[in-house]
N, C-alpha and C positions, 0 to 999 in steps of 0.2 A: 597546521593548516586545516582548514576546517571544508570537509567535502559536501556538497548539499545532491541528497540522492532521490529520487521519484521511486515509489512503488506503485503501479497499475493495477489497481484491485476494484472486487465489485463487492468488498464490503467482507469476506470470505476469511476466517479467521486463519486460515493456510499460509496466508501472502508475510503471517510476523516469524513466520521461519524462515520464508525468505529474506526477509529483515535481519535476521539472527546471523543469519550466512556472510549477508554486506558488510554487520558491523566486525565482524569478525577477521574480515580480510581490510576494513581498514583499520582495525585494530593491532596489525599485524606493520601496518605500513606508521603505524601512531600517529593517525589522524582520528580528529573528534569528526562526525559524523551529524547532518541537520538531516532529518526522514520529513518527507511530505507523501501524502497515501493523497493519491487523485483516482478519482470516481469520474465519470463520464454522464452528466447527465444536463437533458436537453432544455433550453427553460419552456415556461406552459408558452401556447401561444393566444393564449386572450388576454384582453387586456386586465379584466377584472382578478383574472388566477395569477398576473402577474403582480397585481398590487399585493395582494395577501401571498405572494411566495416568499420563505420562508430558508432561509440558508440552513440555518440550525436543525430547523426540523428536518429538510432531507437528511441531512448529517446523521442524523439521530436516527432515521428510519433504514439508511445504510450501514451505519457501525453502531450493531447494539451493545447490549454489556455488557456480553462476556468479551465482545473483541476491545470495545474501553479498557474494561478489566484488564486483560492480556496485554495492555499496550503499558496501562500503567506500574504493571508487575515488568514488563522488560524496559521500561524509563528507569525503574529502581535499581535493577539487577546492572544494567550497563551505561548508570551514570554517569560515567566517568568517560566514555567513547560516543554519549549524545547529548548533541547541543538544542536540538530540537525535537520534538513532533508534534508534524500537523495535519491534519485533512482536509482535502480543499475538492472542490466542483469544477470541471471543465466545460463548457456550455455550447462551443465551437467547434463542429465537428469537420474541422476542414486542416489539410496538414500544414500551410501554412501558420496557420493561431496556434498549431501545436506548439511547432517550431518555436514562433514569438512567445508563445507562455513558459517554455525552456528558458529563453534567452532573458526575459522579465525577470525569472522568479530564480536566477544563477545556478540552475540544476548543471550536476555533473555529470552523471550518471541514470539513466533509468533501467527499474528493474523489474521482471514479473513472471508468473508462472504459465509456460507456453500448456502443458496439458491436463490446466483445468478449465472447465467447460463454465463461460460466462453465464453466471445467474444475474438476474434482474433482480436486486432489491429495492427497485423503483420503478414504478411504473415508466416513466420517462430515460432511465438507464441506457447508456450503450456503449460498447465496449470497445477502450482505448489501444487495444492491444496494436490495427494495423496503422495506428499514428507511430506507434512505437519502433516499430520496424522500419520506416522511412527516414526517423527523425535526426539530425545533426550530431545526435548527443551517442558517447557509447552504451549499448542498449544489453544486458545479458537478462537471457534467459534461463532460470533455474527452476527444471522440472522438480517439485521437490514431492517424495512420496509419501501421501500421508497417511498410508495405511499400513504404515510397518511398525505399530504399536502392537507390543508380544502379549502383551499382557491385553487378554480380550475385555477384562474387567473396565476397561480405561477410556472409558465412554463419552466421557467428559470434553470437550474441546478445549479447554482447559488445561489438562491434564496433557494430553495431546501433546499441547504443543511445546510445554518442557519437558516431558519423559521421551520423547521418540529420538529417534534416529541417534546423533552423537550430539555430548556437549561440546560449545567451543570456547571453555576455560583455557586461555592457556597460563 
């Protein structure tokens, strides 16, 4: 059975460990897994910035390349446990359209990191986290630490985010 799960991110290359963690525990339960990474951003309000607004390009100026990169390096690695990933824009900031974009888009699960501090990688950004915490759907929160890289050398974001903490090969 296939579980469809929400990560709450502001674009932040952190949030594919918590990724790491979900596909793991339903890997455990042998369920394939669909990820959707939702971003929280508002649309313009003129008319002219909304004719030339742009999906792609927000997309693109929230998840740059190393976090592309990282997404398409853990598509490969855990093939076999994911049936999707996608990134999408939430534009309604009210808990109700949250709710309904839950119930639209058959999320199971949302997930996301309670103590990192939301950066703006859009000017128009805001952060989903207190939709999440109200919302209908079961909601965990995994503090995940991402400074326990031993090796100082490892500067890398990249690097990061498969060398730290434990693998979950089983």
């Amino acid at each position: 059975m296939d579980r469809h799960i929400l990560f709450l991110t502001d674009g932040n290359i952190d949030i594919l460990n918590v990724m790491k963690v979900a596909v793991a525990r339903h890997r455990i339960l042998e369920e394939k897994v669909g990820v959707t990474f939702l971003q929280g951003v508002y649309l313009p309000d003129s008319t002219i910035d909304l004719m030339f607004y742009s999906k792609r390009k927000v997309l693109e100026q929230i998840y740059d390349r190393d976090f592309r990169s990282a997404c398409e390096m853990i598509r490969s690695k855990y093939s076999s446990d994911l049936s999707s990933i996608r990134k999408e824009l939430f534009s309604i900031p009210r808990q109700i359209e949250f709710n309904r974009y839950l119930d639209q888009e058959g999320i199971d699960e949302v997930y996301y990191q309670p103590g990192v501090e939301f950066v703006k990688r859009h000017d128009r950004s805001f952060d989903l986290r207190p939709y999440a915490n109200k919302c209908n759907r079961p909601v965990s929160a995994i503090d995940w630490d991402s400074e326990s890289v031993t090796d100082t050398t490892l500067f890398d974001p990249l690097v990061k985010l498969f060398f730290n903490h434990e693998s979950f090969d089983f």
